[in-house]
C-alpha positions as CSV (number, residue, x, y, z in Angstrom):
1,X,125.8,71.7,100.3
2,X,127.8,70.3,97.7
3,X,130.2,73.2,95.6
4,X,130.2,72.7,92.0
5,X,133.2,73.3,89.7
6,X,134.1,73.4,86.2
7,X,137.4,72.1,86.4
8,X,138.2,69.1,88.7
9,X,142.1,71.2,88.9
10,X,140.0,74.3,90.8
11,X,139.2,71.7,93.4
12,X,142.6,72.8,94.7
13,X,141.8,76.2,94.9
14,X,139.0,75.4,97.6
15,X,140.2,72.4,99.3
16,X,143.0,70.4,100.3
17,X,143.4,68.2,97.4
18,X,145.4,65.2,97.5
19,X,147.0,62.5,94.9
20,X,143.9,60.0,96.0
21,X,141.8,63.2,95.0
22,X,143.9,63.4,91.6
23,X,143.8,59.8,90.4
24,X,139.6,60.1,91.5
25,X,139.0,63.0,89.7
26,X,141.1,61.8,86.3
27,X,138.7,58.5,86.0
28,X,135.3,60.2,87.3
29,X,134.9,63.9,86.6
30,X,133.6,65.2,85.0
31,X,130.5,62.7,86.3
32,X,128.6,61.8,89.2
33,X,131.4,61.2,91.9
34,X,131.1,64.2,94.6
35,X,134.4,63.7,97.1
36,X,134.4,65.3,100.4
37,X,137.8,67.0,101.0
38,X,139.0,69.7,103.9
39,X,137.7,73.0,103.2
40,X,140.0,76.4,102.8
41,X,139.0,79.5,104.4
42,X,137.4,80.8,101.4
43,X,134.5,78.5,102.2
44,X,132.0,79.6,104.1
45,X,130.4,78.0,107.1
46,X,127.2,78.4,106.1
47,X,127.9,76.1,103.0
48,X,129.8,73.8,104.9
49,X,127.3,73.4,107.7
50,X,130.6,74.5,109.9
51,X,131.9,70.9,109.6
52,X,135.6,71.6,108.3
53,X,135.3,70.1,105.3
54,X,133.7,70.7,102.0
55,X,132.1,68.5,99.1
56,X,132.7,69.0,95.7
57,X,131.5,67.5,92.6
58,X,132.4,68.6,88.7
59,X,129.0,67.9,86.8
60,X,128.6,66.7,83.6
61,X,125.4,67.7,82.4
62,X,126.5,70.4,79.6
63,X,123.8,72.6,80.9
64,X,125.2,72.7,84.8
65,X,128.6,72.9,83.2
66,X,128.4,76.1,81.0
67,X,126.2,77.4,84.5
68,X,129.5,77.6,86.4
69,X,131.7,78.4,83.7
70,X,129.6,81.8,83.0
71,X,129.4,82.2,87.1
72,X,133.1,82.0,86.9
73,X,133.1,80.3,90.9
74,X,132.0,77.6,92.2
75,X,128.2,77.4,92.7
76,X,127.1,76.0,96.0
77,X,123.7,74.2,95.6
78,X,121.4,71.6,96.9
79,X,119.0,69.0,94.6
80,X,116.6,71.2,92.5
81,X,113.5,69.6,95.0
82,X,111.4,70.9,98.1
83,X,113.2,69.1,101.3
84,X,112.0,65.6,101.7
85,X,110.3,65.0,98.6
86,X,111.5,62.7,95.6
87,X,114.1,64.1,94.0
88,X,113.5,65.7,90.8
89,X,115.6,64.3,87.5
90,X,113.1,66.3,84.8
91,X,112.2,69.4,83.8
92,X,108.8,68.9,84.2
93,X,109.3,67.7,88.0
94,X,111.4,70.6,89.0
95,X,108.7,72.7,87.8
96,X,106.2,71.6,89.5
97,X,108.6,72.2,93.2
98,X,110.1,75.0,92.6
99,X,107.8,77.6,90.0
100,X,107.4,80.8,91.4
101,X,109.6,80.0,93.9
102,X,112.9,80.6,92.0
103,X,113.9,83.0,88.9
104,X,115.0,80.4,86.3
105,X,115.7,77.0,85.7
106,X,117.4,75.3,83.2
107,X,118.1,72.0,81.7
108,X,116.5,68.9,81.3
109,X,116.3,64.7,82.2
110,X,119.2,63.8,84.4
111,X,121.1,61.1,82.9
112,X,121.4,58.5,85.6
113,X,118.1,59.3,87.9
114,X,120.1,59.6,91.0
115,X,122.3,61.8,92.8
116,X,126.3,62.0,92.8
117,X,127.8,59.4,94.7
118,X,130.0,60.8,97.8
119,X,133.1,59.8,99.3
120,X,135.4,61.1,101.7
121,X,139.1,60.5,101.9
122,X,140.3,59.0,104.8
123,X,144.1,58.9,103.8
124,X,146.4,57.5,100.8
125,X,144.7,54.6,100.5
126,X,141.2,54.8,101.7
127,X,137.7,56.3,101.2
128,X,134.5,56.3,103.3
129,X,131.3,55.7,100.9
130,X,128.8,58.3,102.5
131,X,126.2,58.1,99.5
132,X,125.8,55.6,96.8
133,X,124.9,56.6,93.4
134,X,126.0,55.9,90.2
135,X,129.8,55.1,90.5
136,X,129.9,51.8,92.9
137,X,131.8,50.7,95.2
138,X,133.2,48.2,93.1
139,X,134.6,50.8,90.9
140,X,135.9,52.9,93.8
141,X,138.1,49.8,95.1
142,X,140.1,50.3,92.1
143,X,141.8,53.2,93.7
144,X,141.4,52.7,97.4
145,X,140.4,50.1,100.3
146,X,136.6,51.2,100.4
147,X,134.6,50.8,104.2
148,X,130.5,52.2,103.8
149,X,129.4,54.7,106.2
150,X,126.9,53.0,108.7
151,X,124.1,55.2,107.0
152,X,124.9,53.9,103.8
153,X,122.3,50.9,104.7
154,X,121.1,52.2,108.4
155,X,119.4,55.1,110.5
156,X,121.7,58.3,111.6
157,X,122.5,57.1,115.5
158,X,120.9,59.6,117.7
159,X,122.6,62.7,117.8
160,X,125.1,61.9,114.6
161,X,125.8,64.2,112.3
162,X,125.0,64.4,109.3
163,X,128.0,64.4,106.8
164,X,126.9,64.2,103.3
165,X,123.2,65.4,102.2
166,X,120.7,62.3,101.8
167,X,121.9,61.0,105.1
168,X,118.8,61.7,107.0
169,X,116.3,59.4,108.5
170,X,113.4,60.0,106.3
171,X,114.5,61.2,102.7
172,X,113.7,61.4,99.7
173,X,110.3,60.5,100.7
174,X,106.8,60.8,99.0
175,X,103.8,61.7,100.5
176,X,102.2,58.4,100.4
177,X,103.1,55.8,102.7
178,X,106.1,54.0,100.9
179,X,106.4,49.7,102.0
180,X,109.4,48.0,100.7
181,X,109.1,44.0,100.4
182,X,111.6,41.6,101.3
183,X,111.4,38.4,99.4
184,X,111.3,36.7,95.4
185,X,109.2,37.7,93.2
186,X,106.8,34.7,93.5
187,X,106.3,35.8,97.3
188,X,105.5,39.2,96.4
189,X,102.8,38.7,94.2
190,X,101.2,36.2,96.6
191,X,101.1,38.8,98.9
192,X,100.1,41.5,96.7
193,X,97.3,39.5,95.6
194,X,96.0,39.5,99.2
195,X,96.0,43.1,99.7
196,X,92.7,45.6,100.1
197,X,92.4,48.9,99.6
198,X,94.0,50.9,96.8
199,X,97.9,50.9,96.4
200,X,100.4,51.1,94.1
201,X,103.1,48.9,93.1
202,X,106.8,50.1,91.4
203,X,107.1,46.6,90.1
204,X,110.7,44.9,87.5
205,X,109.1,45.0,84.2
206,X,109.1,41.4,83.8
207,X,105.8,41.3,86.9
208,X,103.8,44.1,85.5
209,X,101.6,42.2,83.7
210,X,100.9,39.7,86.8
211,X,100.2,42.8,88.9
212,X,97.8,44.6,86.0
213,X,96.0,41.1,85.6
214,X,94.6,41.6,89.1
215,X,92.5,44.7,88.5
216,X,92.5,48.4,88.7
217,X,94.1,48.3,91.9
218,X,96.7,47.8,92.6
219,X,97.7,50.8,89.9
220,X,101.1,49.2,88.3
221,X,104.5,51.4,87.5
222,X,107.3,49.7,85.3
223,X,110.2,50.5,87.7
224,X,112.6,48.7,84.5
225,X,113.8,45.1,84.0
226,X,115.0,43.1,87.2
227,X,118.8,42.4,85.8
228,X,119.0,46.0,84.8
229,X,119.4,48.3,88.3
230,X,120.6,51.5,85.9
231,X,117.4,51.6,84.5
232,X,115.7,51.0,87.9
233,X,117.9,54.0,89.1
234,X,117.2,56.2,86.0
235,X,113.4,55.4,86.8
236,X,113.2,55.4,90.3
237,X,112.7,58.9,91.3
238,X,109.9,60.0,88.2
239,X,107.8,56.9,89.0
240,X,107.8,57.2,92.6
241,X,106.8,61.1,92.2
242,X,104.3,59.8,89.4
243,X,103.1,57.3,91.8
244,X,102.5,59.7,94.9
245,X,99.9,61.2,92.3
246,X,98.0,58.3,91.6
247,X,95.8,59.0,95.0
248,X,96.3,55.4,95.9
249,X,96.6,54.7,100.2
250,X,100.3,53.0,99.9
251,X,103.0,52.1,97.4
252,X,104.8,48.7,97.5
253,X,108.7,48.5,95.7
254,X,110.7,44.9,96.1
255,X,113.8,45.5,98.4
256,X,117.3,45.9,96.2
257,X,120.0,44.3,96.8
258,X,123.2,45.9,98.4
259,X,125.6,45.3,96.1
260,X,126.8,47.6,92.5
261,X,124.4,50.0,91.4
262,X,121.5,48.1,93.5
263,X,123.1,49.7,96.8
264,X,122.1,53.3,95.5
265,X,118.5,52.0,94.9
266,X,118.5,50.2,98.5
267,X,119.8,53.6,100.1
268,X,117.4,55.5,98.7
269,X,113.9,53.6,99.0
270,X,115.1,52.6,102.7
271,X,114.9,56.5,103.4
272,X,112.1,57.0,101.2
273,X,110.1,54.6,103.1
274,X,111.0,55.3,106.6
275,X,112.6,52.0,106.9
276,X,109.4,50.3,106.7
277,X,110.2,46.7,105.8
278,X,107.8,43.7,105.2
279,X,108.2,40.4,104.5
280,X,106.3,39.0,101.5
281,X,105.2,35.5,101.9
């Protein structure tokens, strides 16, 4: 699990900290950049999965933030969903996971729609990307030679461990069988149009109204304009839960690309559809 602090200067007083760590923390936090960093003894295992290090992120949602102030430590805590499932980035998704199962919960929409982007430091000089999110790696590179964990963009290797949460083969994942389709947009639609059955399709807002012309199935969610992947990412996770309601057989999403904020989006639709792959022609 990831510990959350108020102050990017307690990081010190959990982990090794380093001047990599510093400069990281003075551009991104508070924000969505979690850092992994080697844990103190005042960790415990069970947080830390007994790997020796620890990763910690300072959030900026003002809600989360006056949470750990008033808790006075650090708060040691996983994404607000069921395991497996969409993450949640609204109130009104949260609720439905966790009511009755927990005593409170607070807040409201997340502001970027996915979750923190992770890093470890490797040395002076260098970080390991272990989760995309919403600071890329382009931005990273300002401060350090960046390399991308192999399951950045791949499966775990048999037997690997996991080092960051969202790492696992199937993540993120709704119930309905989720296909992701390699190919332009023209492609996509030809094969779309061919399809039987009821499905759903996350489609770039600029092909909704091709995919509604064909009927009532397939059933069409605005997944946000093709040149914009931050309002893919602040959409992704509601219309894919939305979506998994819809009672539909399958959902089709076009493949991202790997690059800036489209390599979050990649990472996490691979997981969320098993790897499952086609190509649209």
């Amino acid at each position: 699990m990831i510990i959350h602090i108020a102050d990017p200067k307690d990081a010190s007083l959990y982990t090794e900290t380093c001047d990599l760590f510093d400069r990281l923390a003075k551009r991104f936090m508070p924000g969505p950049l979690t850092v992994v960093l080697p844990a103190k003894p005042i960790i415990p295992k069970t947080v830390t999965a007994n790997l020796p290090t620890v990763a910690v992120r300072c959030p900026s949602h003002p809600v989360a933030h006056a949470l750990i102030e008033a808790a006075g430590v650090p708060i040691a805590a996983p994404s607000a969903n069921l395991s497996g499932s969409p993450s949640p980035t609204t109130f009104k998704h949260v609720k439905e996971d966790l009511d009755g199962r927990v005593d409170v919960i607070l807040g409201g929409e997340c502001e970027i729609g996915v979750e923190s982007t992770i890093v470890r430091i490797d040395g002076s000089d260098s970080l390991t990307l272990l989760r995309p999110g919403g600071i890329t790696p382009e931005q990273l590179g300002e401060f350090a030679r960046v390399t991308l964990s192999a399951a950045v963009l791949d499966k775990l290797k048999e037997g690997e461990r996991v080092q960051s949460p969202g790492m696992k083969y199937k993540h993120y994942a709704p119930k309905t069988p989720l296909f992701l389709l390699r190919g332009e947009a023209e492609e996509r639609k030809r094969y779309l149009s061919r399809q039987g059955g009821s499905f759903a399709v996350l489609a770039y807002t600029e092909e909704v109204g091709f995919y509604r012309s064909l009927g009532s199935s397939p059933v069409v969610f605005d997944l946000g304009s093709g040149n914009d992947p931050g309002e893919q990412l602040h959409r992704l996770f509601y219309i894919l839960r939305e979506a998994d309601k819809c009672g539909c057989e399958r959902i089709y999403a076009p493949l991202p690309a790997t690059n800036g904020l489209s390599l979050a989006l990649y990472n996490r639709l691979i997981r969320a559809a098993a790897y499952q792959i086609v190509q649209a022609e």
